[in-house]
C-alpha positions in Angstrom: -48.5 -96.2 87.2 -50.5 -93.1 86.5 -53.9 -92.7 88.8 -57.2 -91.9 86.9 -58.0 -89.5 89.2 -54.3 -87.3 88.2 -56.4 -86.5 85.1 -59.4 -85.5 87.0 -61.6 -87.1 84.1 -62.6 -90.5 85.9 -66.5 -89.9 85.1 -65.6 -89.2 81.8 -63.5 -91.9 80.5 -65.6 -95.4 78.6 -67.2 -97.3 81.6 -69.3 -100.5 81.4 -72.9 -100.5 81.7 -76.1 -102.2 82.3 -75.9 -106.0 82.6 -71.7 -105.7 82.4 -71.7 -103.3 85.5 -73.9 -105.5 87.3 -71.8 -108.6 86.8 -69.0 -105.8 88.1 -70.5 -105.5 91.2 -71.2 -109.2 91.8 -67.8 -110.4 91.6 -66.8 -108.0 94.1 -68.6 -110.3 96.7 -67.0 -113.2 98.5 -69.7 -115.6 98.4 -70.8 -114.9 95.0 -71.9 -118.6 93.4 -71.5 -118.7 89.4 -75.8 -119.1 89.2 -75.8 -115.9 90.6 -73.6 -114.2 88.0 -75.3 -117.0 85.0 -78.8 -115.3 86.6 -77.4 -111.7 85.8 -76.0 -112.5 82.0 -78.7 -114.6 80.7 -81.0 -110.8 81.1 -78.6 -109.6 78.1 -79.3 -111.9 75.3 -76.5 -110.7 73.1 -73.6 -111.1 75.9 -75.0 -114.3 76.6 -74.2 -115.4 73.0 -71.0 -113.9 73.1 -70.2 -116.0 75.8 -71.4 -119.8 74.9 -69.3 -119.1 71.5 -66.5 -117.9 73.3 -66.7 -120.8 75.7 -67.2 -123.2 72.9 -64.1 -121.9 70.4 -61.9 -122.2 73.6 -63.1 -125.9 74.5 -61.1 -128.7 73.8 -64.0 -130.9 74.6 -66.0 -132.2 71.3 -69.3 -131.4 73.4 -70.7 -128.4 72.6 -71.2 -125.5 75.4 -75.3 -124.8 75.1 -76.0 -122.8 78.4 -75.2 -119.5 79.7 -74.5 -121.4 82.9 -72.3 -124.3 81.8 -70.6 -121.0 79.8 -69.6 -119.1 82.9 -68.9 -122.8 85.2 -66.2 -123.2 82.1 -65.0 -119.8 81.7 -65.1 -118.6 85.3 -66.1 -115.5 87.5 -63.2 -113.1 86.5 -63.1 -114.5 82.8 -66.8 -113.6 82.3 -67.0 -110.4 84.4 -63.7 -109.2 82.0 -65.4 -110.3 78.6 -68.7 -109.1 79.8 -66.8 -105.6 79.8 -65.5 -105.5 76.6 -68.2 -106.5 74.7 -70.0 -103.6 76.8 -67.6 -100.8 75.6 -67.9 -102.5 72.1 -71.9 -101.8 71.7 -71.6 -98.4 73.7 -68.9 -97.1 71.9 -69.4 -97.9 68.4 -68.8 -94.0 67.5 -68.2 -90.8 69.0 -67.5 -86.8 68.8 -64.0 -87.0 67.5 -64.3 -87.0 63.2 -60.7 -87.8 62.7 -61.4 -91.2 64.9 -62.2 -94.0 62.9 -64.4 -96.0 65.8 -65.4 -98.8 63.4 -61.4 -99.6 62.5 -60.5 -99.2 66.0 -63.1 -102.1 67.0 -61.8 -104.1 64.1 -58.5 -104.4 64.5 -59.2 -104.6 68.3 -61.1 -107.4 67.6 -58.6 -109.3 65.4 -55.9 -108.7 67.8 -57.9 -109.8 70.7 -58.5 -112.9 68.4 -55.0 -113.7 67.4 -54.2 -113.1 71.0 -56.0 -116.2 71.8 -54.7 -118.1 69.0 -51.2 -117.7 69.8 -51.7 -118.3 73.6 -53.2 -122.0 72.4 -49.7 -122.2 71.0 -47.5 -120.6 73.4 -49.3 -121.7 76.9 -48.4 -118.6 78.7 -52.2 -117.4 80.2 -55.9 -118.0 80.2 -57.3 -117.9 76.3 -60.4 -115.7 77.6 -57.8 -113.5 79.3 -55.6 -113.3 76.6 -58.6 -112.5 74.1 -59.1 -109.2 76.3 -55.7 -107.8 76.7 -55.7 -108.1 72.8 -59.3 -106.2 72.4 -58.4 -103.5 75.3 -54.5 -103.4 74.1 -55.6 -100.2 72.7 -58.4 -99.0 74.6 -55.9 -95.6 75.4 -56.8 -94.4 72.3 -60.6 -94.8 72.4 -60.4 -92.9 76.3 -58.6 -89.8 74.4 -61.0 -89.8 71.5 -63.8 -89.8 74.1 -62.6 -87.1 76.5 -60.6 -85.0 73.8 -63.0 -85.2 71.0 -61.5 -82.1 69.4 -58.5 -82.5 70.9 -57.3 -86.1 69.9 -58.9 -85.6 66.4 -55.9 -82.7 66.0 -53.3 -85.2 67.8 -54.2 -87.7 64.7 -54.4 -84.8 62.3 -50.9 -84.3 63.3 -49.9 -87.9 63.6 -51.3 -88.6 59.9 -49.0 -85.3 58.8 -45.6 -86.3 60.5 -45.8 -90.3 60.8 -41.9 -90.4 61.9 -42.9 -89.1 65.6 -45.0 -92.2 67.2 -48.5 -91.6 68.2 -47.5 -91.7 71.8 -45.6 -88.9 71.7 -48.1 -86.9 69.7 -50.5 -87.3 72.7 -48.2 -86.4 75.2 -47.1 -83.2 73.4 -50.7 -81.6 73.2 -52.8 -84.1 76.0 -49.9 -84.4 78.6 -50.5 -88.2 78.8 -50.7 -90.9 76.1 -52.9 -93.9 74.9 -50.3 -95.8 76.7 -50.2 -95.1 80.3 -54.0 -94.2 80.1 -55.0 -97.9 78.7 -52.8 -99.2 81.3 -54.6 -97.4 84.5 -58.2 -98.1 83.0 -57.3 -101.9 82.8 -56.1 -101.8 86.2 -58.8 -99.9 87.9 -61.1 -103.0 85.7 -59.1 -105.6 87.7 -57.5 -106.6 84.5 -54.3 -108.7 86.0 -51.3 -106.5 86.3 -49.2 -108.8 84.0 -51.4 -107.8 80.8 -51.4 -103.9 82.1 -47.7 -103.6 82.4 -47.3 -105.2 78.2 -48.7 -102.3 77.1 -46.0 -99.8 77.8 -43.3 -102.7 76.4 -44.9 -104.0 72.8 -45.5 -100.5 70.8 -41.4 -100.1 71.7 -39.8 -102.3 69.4 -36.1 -101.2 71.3 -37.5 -101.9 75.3 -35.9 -104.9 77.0 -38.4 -107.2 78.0 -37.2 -110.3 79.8 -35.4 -113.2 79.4 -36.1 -114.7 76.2 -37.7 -117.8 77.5 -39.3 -115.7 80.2 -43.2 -115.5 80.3 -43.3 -111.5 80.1 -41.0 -111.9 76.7 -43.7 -114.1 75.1 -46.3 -112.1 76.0 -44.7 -109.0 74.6 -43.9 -110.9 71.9 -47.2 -112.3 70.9 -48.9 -108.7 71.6 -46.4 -107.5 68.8 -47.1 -110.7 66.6 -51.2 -109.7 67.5 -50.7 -106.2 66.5 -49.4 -106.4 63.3 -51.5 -109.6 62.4 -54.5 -106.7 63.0 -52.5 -104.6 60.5 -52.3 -106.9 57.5 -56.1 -107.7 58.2 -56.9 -104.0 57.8 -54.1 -103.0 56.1 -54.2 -102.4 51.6 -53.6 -105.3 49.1 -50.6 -103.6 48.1 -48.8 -103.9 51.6 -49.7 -107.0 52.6 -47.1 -109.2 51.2 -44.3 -107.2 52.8 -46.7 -106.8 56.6 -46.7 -110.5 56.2 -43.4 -111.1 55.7 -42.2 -108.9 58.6 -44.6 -111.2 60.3 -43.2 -114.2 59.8 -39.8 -112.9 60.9 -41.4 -112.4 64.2 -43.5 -115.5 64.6 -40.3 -117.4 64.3 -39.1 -115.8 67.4 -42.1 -118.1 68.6 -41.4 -121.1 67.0 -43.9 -120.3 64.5 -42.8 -121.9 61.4 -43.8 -121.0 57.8 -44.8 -124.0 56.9 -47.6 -124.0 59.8 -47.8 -120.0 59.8 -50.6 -120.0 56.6 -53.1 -122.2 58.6 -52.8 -120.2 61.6 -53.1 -116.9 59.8 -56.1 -117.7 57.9 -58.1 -119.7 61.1 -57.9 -116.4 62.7 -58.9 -114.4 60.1 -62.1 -116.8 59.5 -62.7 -116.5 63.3 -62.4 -112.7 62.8 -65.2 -112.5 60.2 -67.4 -115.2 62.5 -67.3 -112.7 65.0 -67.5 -109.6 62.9 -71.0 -111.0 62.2 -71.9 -111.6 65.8 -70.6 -108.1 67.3 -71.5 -106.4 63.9 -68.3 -105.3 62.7 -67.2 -105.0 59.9 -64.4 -107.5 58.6 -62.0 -107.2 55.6 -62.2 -109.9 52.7 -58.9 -111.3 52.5 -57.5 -113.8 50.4 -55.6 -117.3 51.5 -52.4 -116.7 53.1 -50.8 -118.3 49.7 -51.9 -116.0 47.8 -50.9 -112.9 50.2 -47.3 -115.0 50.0 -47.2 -115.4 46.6 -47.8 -111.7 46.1 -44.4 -110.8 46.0 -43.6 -113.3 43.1 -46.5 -111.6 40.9 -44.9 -108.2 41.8 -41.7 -109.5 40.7 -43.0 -110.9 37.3 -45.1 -107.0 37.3 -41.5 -105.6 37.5 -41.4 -103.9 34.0 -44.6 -102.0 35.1 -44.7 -98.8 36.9 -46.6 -96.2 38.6 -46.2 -92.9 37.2 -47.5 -89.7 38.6 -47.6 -86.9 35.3 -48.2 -83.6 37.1 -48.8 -80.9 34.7 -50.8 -77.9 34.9 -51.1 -77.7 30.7 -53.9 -80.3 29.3 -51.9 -80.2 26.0 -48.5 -81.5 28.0 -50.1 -83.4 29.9 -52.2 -85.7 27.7 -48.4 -85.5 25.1 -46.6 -87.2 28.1 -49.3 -89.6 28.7 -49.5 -90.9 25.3 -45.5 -91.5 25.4 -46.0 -93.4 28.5 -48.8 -95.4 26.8 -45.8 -96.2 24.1 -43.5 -97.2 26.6 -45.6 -100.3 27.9 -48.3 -101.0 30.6 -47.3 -98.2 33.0 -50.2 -97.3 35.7 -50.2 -93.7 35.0 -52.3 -90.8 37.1 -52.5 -87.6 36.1 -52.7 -84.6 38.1 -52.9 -80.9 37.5 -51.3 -79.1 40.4 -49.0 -79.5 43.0 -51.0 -80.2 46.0 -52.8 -82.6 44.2 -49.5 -84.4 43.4 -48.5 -85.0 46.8 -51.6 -86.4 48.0 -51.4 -88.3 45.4 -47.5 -89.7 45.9 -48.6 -90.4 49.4 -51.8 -92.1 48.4 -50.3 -94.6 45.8 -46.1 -94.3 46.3 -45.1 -94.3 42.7 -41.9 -95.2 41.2 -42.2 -92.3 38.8 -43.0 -88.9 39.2 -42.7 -86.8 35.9 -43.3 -82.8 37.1 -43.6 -80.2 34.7 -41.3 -76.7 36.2 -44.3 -74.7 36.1 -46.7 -76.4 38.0 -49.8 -74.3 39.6 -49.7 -73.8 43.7 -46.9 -75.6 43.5 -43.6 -75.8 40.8 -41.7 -78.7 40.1 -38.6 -77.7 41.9 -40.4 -77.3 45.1 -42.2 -80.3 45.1 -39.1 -82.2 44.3 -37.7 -80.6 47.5 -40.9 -81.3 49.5 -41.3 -85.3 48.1 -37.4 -85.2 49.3 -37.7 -84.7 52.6 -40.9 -87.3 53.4 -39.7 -90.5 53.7 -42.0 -91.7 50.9 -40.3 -89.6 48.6 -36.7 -90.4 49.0 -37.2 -93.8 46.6 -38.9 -92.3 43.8 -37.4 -91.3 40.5 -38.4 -88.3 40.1 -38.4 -86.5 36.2 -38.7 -82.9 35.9 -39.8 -81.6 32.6 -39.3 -77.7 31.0 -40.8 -76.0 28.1 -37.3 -74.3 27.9 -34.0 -76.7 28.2 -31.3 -75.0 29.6 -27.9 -75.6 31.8 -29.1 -73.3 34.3 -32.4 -74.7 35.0 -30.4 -78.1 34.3 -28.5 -77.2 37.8 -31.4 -76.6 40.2 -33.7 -79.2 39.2 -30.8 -81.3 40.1 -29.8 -79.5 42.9 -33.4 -80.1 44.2 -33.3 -83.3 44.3 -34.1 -84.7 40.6 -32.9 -87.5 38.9 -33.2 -86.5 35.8 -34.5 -83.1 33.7 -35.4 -83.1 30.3 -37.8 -80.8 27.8 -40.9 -81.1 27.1 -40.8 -82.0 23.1 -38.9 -85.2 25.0 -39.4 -88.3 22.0 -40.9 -91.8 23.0 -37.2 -93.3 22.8 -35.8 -90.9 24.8 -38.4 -91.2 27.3 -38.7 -95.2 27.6 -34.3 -94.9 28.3 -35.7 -92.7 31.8 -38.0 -95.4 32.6 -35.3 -98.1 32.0 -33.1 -96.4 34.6 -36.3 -95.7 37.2 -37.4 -99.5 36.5 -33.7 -100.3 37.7 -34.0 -98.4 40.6 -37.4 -100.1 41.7 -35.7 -103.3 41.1 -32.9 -102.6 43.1 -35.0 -101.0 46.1 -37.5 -104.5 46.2 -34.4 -106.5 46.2 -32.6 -104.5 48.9 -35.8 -105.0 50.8 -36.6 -108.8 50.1 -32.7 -109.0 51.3 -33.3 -107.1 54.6 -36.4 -109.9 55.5 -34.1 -112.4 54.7 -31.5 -111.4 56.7 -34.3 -110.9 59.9 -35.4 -114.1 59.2 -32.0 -115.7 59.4 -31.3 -113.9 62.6 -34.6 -115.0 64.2 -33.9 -118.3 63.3 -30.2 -118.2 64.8 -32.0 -116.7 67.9 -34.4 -119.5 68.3 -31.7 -122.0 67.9 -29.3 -120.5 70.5 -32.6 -120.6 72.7 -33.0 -124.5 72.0 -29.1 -124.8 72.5 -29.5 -122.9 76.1 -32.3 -125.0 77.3 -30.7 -128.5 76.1 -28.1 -127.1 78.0 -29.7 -126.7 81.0 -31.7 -129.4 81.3 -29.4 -132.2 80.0 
């Protein structure tokens, strides 16, 4: 593992302070006694709160934790000296130099997967619940280190990022920074005394590929729930529109945990309420979501919405442009968003994904052919049906709109009729790609399940 002092930037990187740094120090002696440290937290009023909640939704004993004390006696030296550090990066690091950081986000979604960590170590038995809450709030503390000591720096490595998506975030860092969120996170937990079996997860869950253990081994489940933890943290934060299909990716991975989907709703939405309970105490701020059945449902509504699409008109004449719209409004209850120019249109496609684009040839800064070409080679463009549209109608121009990538080109003076037959063959298409999709979950799901039952076949096995 990478030393801190490789980097030469030890004194620069997020450090506790005050009553956290003090509670540091203490549990470096041999003969510390837990008044000593329950002395030390009770000065800071707002860890000492932090605590008794902590110590009280972790209890399985119907008496409630009041005192600092009986909080630390419960939770332990090392427990409280690790939470006493992360709540004290929390309120020192709220924001910071680096404008393309989004601090409050970061603590967010630190603070649901820390959260859901806990939640799924209730389940799964495999470490401490207070430990487990901070390896899910430090999991990426890499990336708060870089913002802080790169300000300028890491806000161009998530420029980048943001611009090409396919390359990972890890290997954006390394290209300009030399190291990554990764290996950094995992040397600053260790030089914290965070145990090595947490540190050495963090290089294994963002890699979806890496080997990690047997599958009934302890490392596998940790991995395992980190992932789950993650991507729990990304439907909490994540838009309305993608949070059927985040959830359903989670679910194929929660059965690799013996989560089932009949007991995966209550789960999900007791940690989401215990995310918005503590967004109130640490002052963060928390999504409002809906119940898990109606995040699960949301697929059916989409299904039933399948007749309606969203259409991007990009046209640089008003006249055109306001012509094409009223067609669409013809057609049926299209979501339609105009746009005048090129650029505009592809901030726009990668803002909202459409299923149509309809691009006039002579678009300003840039023409339809070109960003046909451009939408073509993004990821989020390759889906789309994408109608390019010419004052003048000819073979030639027929060719290379086609050529570009186009499904279909047509003139300008195009009639309502002829128009609603394009959408009919773009709402196929959309129906076609959601199905392909809904089949690829299934298909995940079936093979988690088949894995989890070879894993109950193994263990009956060896232990009959």
């Amino acid at each position: 593992m990478m030393q801190l002092e490789q980097l030469r930037i030890n004194e620069q990187l997020p450090s506790p302070k005050g009553v956290a740094l003090a509670v540091l120090a203490l549990s470096k002696r041999e003969n510390v006694t837990l008044s000593e440290i329950s002395l030390v937290v009770q000065t800071d009023p707002a860890l000492s709160g932090r605590l008794i909640k902590l110590a009280n939704s972790a209890s399985q004993i119907s008496r409630p934790v009041v005192s600092v004390q009986e909080a630390v006696a419960r939770q332990g030296v090392k427990a409280v000296c690790q939470l006493a550090l992360g709540f004290s990066l929390l309120d020192q690091y709220r924001a910071g130099a680096c404008d393309s950081f989004d601090y409050p986000k970061y603590w967010s979604h630190s603070l649901l997967m820390g959260l859901a960590m806990k939640a799924l170590g209730a389940r799964a038995r495999v470490g401490a619940s207070d430990e487990l809450f901070i390896c899910g709030l430090l999991a990426q503390v890499g990336q708060l280190a870089l913002a802080t000591v790169y300000p300028e720096g890491y806000s161009a490595v998530l420029t980048a990022y943001q611009a090409s998506p396919t390359q990972t975030l890890a290997a954006h860092e390394r290209a300009q920074l030399e190291t990554d969120h990764i290996e950094l996170g995992a040397a600053m937990m260790s030089d914290w005394g965070i145990p090595g079996i947490f540190t050495q997860l963090l290089a294994l869950y963002e890699n979806p590929d890496h080997p990690c253990g047997a599958p009934d081994s302890r490392s596998n489940s940790l991995v395992l729930m980190l992932r789950l933890a993650h991507r729990l943290a990304d439907i909490g934060l994540g838009n309305a529109d993608q949070r059927p299909q985040l959830t359903q990716a989670w679910l194929t991975q929660a059965a690799k945990l013996d989560i089932q989907i009949d007991k995966a709703g209550h789960f999900i939405d007791e940690v989401i309420d215990e995310w918005h309970d503590w967004g109130t105490l640490l002052q963060i701020h928390t999504e409002p979501l809906p119940p898990f059945c109606n995040v699960a449902h949301e697929d059916e509504k989409t299904a039933k919405d399948a007749s309606s699409l969203r259409i991007v008109v990009a046209d640089s004449n008003d006249f055109t442009r306001r012509k094409t719209m009223a067609l669409l409004a013809e057609s049926g209850g299209h979501t339609v968003y105009p746009v005048s120019d090129g650029h505009s249109a592809v901030a726009l496609v990668l803002d909202v994904i459409p299923h149509v684009i309809i691009a006039h040839g002579k678009l300003k800064q840039m023409d339809g052919l070109a960003l046909c070409q451009t939408l073509r080679e993004a990821d989020e463009g390759r889906g789309i049906y994408i109608l390019l549209m010419d004052d003048k109608h000819n073979e030639e121009q027929s060719i290379r709109a086609h050529e570009s990538g186009a499904d279909g080109y047509v003139s300008s003076t195009i009639s309502s009729r002829a128009l609603h037959a394009r959408l009919v063959a773009a709402q196929r298409l959309a129906h076609l790609k959601n199905t392909w999709e809904q089949d690829r979950a299934h298909l995940g799901k079936v093979a988690a399940e088949l894995e989890l039952a070879n894993r109950r076949l193994t263990n009956a096995a060896l232990t009959s």
